[in-house]
MIKEMI-137184 format. One record per residue (C-alpha): x, y, z; residue in one letter; residue number from 1. Coordinates in Angstrom, 2 decimals, decimal comma. Each point is the difference from the previous one (the first is absolute). Layout:
+---------+---------+---------+--------+-----+
|    east |   north |      up | residu | num |
+---------+---------+---------+--------+-----+
|       X |       Y |       Z |      A | NUM |
...
+---------+---------+---------+--------+-----+
END
This chain:
+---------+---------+---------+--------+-----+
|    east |   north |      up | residu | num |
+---------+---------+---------+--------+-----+
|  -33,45 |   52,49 |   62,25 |      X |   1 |
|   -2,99 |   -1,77 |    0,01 |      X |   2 |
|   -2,82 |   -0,06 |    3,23 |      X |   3 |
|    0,88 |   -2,73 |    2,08 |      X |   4 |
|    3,34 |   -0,73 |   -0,37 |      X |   5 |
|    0,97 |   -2,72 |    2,09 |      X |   6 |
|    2,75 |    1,99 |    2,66 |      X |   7 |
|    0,66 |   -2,91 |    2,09 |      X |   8 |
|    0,38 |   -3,04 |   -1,87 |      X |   9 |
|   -0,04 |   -3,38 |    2,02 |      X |  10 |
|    3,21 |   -1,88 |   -0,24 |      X |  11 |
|   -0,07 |   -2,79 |   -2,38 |      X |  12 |
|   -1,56 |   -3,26 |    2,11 |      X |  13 |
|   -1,62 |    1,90 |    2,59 |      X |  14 |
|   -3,21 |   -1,69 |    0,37 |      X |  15 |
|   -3,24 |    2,09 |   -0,64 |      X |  16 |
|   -1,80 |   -1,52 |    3,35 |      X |  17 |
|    2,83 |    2,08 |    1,84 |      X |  18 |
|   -0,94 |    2,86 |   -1,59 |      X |  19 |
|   -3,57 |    0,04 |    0,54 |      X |  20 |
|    0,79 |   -0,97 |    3,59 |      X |  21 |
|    1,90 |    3,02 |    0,32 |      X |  22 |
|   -3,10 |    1,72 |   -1,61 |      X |  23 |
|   -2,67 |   -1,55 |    2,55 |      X |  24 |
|    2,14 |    0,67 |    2,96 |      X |  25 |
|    0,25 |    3,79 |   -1,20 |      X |  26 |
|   -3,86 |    0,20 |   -0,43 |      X |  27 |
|   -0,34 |   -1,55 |    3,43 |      X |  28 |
|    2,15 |    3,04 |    1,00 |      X |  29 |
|   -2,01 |    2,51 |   -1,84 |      X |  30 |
|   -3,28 |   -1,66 |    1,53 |      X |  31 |
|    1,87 |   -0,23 |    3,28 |      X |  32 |
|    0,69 |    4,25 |    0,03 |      X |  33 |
|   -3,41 |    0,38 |   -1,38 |      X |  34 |
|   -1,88 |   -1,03 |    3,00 |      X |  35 |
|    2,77 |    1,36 |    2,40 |      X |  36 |
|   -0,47 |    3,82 |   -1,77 |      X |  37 |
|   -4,08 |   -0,71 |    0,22 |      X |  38 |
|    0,58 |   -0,98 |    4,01 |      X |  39 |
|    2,47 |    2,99 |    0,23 |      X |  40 |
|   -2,46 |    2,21 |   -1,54 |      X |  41 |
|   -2,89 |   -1,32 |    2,37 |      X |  42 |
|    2,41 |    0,71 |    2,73 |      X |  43 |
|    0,20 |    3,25 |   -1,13 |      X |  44 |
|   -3,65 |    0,56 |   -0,47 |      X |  45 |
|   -0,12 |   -0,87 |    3,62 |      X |  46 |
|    2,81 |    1,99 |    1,30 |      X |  47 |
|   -1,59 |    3,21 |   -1,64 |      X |  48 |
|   -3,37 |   -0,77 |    1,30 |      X |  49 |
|    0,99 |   -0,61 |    3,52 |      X |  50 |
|    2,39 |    3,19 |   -0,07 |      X |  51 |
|   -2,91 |    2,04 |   -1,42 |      X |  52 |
|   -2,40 |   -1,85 |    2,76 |      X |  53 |
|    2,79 |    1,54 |    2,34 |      X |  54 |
|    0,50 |    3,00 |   -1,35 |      X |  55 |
|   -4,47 |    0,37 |    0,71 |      X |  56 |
|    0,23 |   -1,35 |    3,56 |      X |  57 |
|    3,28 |    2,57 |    0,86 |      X |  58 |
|   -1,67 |    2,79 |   -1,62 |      X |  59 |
|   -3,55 |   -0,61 |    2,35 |      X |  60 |
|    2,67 |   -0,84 |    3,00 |      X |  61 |
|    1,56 |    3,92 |   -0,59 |      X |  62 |
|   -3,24 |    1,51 |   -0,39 |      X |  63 |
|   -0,80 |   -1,71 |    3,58 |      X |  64 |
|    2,75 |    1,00 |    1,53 |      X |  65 |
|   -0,11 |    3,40 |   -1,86 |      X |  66 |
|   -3,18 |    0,25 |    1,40 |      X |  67 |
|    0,95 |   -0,91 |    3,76 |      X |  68 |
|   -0,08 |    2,98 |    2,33 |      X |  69 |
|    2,82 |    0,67 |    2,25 |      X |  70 |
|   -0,98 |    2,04 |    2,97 |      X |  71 |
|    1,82 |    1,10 |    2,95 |      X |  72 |
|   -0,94 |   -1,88 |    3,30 |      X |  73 |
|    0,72 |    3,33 |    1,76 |      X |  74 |
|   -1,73 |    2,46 |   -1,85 |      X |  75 |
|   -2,47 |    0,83 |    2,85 |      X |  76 |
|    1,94 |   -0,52 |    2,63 |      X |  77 |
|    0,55 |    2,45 |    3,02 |      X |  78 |
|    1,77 |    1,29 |    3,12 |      X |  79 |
|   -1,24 |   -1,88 |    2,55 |      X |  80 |
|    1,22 |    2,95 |    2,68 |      X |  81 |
|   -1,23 |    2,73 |   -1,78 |      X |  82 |
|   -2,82 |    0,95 |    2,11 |      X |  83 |
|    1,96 |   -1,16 |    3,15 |      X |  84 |
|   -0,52 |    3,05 |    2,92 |      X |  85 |
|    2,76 |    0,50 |    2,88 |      X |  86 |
|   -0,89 |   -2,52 |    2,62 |      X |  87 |
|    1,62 |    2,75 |    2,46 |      X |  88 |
|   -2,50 |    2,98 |   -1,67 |      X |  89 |
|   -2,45 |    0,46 |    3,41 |      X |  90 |
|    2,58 |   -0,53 |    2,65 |      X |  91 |
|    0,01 |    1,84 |    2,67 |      X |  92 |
|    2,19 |    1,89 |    2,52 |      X |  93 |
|   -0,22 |   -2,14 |    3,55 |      X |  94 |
|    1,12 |    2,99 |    1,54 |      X |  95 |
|   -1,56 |    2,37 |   -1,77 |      X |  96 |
|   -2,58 |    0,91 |    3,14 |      X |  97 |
|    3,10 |   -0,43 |    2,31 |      X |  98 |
|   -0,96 |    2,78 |    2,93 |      X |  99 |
|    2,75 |    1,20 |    2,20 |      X | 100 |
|   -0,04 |   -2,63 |    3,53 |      X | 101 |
|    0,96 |    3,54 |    2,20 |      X | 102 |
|   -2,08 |    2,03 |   -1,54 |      X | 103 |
|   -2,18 |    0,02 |    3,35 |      X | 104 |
|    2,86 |    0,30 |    1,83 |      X | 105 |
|   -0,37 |    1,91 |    2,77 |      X | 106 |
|    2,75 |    2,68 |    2,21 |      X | 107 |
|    0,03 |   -2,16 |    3,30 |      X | 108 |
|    1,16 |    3,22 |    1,89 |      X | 109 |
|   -3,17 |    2,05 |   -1,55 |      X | 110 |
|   -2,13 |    0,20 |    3,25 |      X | 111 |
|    2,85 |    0,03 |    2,63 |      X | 112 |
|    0,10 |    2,54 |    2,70 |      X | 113 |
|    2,53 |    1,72 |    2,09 |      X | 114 |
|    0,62 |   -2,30 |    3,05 |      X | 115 |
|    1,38 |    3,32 |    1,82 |      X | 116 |
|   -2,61 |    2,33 |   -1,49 |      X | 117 |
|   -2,65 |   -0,47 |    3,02 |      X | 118 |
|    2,92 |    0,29 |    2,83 |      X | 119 |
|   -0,75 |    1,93 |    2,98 |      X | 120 |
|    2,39 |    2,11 |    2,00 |      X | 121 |
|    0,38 |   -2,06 |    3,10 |      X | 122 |
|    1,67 |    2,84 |    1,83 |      X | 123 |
|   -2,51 |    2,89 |   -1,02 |      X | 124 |
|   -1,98 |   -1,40 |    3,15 |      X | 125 |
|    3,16 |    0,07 |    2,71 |      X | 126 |
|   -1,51 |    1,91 |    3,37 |      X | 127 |
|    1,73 |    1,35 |    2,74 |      X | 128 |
|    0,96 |   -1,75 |    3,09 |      X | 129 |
|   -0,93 |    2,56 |    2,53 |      X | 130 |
|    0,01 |   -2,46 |    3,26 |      X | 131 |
|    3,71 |    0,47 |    0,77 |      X | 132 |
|   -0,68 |    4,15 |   -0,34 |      X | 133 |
|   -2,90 |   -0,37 |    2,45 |      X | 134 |
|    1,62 |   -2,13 |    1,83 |      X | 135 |
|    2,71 |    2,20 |    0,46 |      X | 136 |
|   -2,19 |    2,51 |    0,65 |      X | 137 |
|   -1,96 |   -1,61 |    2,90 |      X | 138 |
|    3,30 |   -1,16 |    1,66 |      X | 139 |
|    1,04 |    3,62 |   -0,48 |      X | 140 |
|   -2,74 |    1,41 |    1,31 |      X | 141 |
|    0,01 |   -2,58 |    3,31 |      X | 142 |
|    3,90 |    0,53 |    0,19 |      X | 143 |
|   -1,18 |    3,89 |    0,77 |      X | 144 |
|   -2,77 |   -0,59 |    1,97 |      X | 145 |
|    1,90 |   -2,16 |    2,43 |      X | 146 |
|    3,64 |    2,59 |    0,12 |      X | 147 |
|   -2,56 |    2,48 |    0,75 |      X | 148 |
|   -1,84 |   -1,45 |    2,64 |      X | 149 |
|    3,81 |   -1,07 |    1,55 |      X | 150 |
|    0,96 |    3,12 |    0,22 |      X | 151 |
|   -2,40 |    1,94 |    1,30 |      X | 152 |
|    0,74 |   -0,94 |    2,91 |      X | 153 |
|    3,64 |    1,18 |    0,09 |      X | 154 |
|   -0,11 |    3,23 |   -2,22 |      X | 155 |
|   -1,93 |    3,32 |    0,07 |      X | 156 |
|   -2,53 |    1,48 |   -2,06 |      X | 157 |
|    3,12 |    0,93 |   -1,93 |      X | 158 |
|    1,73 |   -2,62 |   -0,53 |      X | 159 |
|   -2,84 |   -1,58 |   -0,90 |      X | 160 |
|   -1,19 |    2,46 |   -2,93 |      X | 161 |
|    3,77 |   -0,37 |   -1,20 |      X | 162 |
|   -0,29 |   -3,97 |    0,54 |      X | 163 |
|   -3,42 |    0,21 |   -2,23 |      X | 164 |
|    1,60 |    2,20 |   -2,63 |      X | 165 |
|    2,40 |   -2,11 |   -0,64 |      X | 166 |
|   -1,92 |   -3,35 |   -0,08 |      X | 167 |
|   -2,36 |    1,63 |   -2,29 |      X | 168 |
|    2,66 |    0,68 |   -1,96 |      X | 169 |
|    1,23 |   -3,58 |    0,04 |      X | 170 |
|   -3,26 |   -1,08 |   -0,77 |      X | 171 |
|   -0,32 |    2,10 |   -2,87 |      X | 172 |
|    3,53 |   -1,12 |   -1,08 |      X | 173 |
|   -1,43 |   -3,62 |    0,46 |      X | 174 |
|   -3,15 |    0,68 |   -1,68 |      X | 175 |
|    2,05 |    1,69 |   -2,74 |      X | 176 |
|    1,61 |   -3,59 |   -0,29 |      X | 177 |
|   -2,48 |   -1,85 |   -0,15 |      X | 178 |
|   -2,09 |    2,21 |   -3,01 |      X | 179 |
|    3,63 |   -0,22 |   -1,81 |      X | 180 |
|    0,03 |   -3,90 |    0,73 |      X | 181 |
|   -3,68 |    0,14 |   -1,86 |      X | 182 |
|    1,16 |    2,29 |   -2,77 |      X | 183 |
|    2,94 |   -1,82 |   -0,43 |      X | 184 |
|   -2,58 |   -3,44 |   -0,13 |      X | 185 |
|   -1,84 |    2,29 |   -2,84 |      X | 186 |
|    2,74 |    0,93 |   -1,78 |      X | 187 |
|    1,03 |   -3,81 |   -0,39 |      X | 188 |
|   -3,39 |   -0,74 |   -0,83 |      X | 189 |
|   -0,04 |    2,28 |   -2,54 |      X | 190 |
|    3,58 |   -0,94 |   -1,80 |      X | 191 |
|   -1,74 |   -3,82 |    0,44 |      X | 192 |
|   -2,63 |    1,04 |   -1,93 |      X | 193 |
|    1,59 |    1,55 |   -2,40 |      X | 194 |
|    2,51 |   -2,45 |   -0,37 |      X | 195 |
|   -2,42 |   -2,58 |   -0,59 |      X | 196 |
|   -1,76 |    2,04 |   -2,54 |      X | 197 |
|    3,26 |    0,46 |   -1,69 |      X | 198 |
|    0,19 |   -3,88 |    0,32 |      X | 199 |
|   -3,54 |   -0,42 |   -1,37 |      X | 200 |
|    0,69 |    2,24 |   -2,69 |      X | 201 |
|    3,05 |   -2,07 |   -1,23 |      X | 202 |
|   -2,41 |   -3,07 |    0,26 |      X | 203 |
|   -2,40 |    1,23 |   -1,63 |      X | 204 |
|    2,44 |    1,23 |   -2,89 |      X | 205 |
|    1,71 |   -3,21 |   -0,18 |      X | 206 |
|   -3,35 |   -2,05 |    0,01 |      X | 207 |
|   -0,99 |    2,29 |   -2,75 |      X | 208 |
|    2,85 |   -0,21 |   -2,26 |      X | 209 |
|   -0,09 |   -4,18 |    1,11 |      X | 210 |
|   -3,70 |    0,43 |   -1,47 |      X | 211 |
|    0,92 |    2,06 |   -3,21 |      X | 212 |
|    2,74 |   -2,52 |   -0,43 |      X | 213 |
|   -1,78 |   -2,83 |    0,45 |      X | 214 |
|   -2,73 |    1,81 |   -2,33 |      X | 215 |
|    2,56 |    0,51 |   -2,75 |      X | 216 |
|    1,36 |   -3,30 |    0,20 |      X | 217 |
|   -2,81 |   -1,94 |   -0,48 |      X | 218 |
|   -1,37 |    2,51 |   -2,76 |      X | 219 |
|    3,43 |   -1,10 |   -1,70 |      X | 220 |
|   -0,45 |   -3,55 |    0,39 |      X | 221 |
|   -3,66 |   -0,12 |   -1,19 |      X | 222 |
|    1,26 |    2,11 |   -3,02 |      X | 223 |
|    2,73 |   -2,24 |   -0,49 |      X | 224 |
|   -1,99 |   -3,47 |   -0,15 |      X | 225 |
|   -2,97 |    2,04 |   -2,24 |      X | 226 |
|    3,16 |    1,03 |   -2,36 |      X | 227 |
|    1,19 |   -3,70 |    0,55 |      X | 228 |
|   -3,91 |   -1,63 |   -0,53 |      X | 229 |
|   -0,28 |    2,59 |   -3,25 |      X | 230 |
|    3,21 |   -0,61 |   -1,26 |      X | 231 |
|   -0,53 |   -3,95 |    0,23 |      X | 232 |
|   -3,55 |    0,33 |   -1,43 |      X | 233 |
|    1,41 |    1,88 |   -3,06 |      X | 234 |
|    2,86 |   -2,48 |   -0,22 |      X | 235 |
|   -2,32 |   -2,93 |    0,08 |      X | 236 |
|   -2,50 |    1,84 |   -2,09 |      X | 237 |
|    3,47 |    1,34 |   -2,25 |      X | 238 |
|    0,82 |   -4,03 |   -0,17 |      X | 239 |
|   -3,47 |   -1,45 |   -0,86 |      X | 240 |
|   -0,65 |    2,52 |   -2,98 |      X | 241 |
|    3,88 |   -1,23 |   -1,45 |      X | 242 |
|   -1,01 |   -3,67 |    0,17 |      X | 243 |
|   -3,20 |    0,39 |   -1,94 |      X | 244 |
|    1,31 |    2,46 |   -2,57 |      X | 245 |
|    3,10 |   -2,62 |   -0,06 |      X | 246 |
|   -2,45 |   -2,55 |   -0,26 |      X | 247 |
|   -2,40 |    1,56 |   -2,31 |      X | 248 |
|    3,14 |    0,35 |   -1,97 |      X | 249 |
|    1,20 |   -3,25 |   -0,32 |      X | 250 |
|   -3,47 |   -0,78 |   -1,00 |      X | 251 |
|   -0,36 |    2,26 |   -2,83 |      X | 252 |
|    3,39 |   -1,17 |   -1,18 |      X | 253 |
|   -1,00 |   -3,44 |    0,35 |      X | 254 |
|   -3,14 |    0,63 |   -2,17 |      X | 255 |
|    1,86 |    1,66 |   -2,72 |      X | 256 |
|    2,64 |   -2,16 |    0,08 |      X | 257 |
|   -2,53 |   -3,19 |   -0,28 |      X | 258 |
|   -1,61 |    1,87 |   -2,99 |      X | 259 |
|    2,67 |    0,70 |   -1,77 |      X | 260 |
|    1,37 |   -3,56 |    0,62 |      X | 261 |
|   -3,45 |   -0,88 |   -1,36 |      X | 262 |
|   -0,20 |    2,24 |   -3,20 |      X | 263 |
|    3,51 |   -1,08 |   -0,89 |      X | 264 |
|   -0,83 |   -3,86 |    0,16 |      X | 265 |
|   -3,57 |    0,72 |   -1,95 |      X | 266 |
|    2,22 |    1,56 |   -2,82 |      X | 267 |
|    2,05 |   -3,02 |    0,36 |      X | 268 |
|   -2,31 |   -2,03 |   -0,41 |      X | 269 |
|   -1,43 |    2,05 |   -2,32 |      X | 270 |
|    3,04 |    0,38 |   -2,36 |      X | 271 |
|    0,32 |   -4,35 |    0,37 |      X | 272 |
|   -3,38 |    0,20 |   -1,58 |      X | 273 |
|    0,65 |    2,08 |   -2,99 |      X | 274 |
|    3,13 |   -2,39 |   -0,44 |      X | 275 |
|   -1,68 |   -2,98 |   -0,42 |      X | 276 |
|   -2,08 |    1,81 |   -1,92 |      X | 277 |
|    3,10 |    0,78 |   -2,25 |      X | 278 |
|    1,57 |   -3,23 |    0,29 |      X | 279 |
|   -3,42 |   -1,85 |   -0,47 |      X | 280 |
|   -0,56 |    2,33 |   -3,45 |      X | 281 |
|    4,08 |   -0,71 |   -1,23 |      X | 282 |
|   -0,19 |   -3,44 |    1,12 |      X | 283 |
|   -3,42 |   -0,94 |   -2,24 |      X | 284 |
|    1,85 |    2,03 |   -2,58 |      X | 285 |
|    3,13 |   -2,08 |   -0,19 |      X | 286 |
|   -2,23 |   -3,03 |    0,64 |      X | 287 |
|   -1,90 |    0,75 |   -3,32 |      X | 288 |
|    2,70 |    0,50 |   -1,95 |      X | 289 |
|    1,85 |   -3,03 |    1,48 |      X | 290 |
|   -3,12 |   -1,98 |   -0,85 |      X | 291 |
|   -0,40 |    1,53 |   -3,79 |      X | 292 |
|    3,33 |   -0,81 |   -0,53 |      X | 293 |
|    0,48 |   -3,22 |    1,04 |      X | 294 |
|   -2,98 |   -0,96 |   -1,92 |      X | 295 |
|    1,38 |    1,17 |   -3,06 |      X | 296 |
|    3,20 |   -1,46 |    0,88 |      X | 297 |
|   -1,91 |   -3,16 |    0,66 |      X | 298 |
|   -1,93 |    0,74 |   -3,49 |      X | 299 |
|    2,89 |    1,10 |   -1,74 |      X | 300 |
|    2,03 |   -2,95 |    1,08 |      X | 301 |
|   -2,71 |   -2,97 |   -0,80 |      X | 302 |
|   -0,64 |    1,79 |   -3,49 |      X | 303 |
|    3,53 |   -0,20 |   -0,78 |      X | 304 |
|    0,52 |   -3,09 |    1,21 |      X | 305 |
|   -3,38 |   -1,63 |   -1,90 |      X | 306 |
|    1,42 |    2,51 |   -3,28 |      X | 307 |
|    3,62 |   -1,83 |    0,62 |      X | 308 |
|   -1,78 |   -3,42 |   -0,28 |      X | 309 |
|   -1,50 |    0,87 |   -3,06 |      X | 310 |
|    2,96 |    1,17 |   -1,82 |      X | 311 |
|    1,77 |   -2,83 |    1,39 |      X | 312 |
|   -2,69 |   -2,42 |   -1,49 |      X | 313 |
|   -0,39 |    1,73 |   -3,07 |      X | 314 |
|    3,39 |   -0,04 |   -0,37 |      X | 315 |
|    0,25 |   -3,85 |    0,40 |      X | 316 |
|   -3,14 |   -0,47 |   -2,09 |      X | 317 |
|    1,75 |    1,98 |   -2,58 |      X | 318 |
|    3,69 |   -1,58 |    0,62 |      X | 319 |
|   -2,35 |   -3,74 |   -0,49 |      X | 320 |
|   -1,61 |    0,83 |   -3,38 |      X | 321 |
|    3,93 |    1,56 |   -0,77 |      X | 322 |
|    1,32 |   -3,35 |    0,63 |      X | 323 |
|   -2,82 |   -1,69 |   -1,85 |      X | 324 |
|   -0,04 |    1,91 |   -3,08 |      X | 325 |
|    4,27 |   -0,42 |    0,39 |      X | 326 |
|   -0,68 |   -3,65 |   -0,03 |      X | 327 |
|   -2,93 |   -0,49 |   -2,51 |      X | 328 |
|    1,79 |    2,77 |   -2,28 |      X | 329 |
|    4,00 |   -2,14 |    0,20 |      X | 330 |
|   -1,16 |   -3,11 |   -1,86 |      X | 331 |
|   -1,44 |   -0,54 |   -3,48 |      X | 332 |
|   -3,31 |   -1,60 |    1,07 |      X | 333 |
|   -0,59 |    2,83 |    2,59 |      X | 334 |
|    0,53 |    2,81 |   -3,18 |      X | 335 |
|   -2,50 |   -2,44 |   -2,36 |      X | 336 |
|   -2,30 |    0,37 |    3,32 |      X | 337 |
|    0,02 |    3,47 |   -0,02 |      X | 338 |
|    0,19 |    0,79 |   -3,82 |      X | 339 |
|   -3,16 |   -1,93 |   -0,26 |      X | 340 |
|   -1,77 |    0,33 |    2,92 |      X | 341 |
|    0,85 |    3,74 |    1,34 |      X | 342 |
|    1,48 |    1,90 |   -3,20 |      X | 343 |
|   -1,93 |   -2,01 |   -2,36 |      X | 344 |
|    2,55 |   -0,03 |   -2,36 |      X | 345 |
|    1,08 |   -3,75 |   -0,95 |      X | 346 |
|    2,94 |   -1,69 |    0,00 |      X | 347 |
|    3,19 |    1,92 |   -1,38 |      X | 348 |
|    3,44 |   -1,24 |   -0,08 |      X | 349 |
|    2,52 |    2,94 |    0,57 |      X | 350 |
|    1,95 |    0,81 |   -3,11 |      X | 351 |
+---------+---------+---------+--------+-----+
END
């Protein structure tokens, strides 16, 4: 077979300006993908140049960030209570000096004296009363005197000696009465006396145990209000110390409780630090890796998309000069075209 054999023939009276129409309109196709696959590949020029221009400003943008210190706002921080003192540390007992009220407190009764101690016997004195005796002695005596001088008259020396003898001894019977009338008078005195001093005695007894009594009694009560004053001063004194140790107590607990309070909301604060910290650190890492790959999604996508247009326009380019060599190639004049002016090979006519 010979080079350039017509495969297309034109039909018999199709005219050659057709043809060559056909031909121009396929060049203007070819021309037409030409400068679409140039544009495309400026596009794509572009495309790589901004995503490497990109690619430079990302990279400078991580080693920023990279270089960006995260710190924790609460690294220093402390308890404010941690050199907080009990606020109850110097009190002091208000009744710590208490002094028992009775202790001066004296027996009432000390000093006092037996009302009966001093008595006299008011019947130790008593005298006799010896005017009745004498009395009946003189009127005794008279009474004597007066028979006698009666009867002298009328009786003898005799009679009269009798008469005598036994006045006398009626005088002496009278005189014995009357000294029994004073001893009796003594006697009585006497059991007066005594009686009294029995009385006095008993007074004086009684007064005493009165004054030993009274004594006693008001040595009890003084002892009882000193026991009562010491026994309130301790209670008092008992009472104050429990209300500052109860006191100093609650204080100390307060304290402790504040610092702990304190320490535990400096490690919270603390730990909050350290976990921005963390999430600062994870965050800038996910951020840079976000960033690096959307930019070479973003690079990725406009180089396949500027590589996609120049396929697609050197695929039209080439579908154009397809078509025109189709149409330059189907007709006699187009193969005497190409035999002469391409293959350089003259005109043949196919066997």
């Amino acid at each position: 077979m010979a080079i350039g054999r017509v495969v297309n023939r034109a039909k018999p009276g199709q005219s050659p300006a057709k043809i060559w129409g056909a031909v121009i309109g396929a060049a203007a196709s070819l021309y037409s993908g030409y400068k679409n696959r140039k544009m495309a590949k400026g596009q794509q020029r572009k495309a790589d140049a901004a995503a490497a221009a990109a690619r430079v400003r990302s990279e400078e943008g991580r080693k920023e960030y990279m270089e960006m210190q995260f710190e924790n706002p609460f690294e220093n921080i402390s308890n404010p209570y941690e050199g907080m003192v009990n606020p109850y540390a110097t009190m002091e007992n208000p009744w710590g000096n208490q002094a028992n009220p009775f202790s001066a407190v004296t027996n009432p009764f000390a000093n006092m004296k037996n009302a009966y101690g001093d008595m006299e016997n008011t019947m130790e004195d008593l005298t006799v009363d010896q005017k009745a005796a004498r009395f009946m002695q003189e009127e005794n005596a008279k009474s004597t005197a007066n028979l006698l001088n009666s009867l002298k008259s009328t009786a003898g020396s005799t009679g009269i000696a009798s008469l005598a003898q036994a006045l006398a001894n009626q005088s002496t019977n009278a005189n014995a009465k009357a000294a029994a009338n004073i001893a009796a008078q003594e006697s009585a005195n006497k059991r007066a006396a005594a009686a009294q001093a029995a009385k006095n005695q008993e007074l004086e007894a009684k007064g005493s145990m009165e004054v030993q009594q009274a004594k006693a009694k008001g040595e009890f009560m003084k002892q009882e209000l000193q026991g009562k004053g010491q026994f309130m001063a301790d209670e008092l004194r008992g009472k104050g110390q429990i209300n500052v140790d109860t006191t100093m107590g609650r204080g100390e607990l307060m304290v402790q409780d504040m610092i702990a309070k304190g320490e535990t909301n400096r490690e919270k604060l603390y730990a909050t630090g350290l976990q921005y910290v963390q999430d600062s650190e994870a965050s800038r890492i996910r951020a840079i890796y976000g960033i690096g790959m959307a930019e070479e999604k973003a690079a990725n996508t406009a180089a396949v998309t500027a590589q996609s247009n120049v396929n697609s326009a050197t695929a039209d380019m080439y579908k154009a000069g397809g078509t025109l060599l189709s149409s330059v190639a189907g007709s006699e004049a187009g193969q005497s075209w190409l035999n002469s002016n391409v293959f350089n090979l003259g005109t043949t006519k196919s066997k």
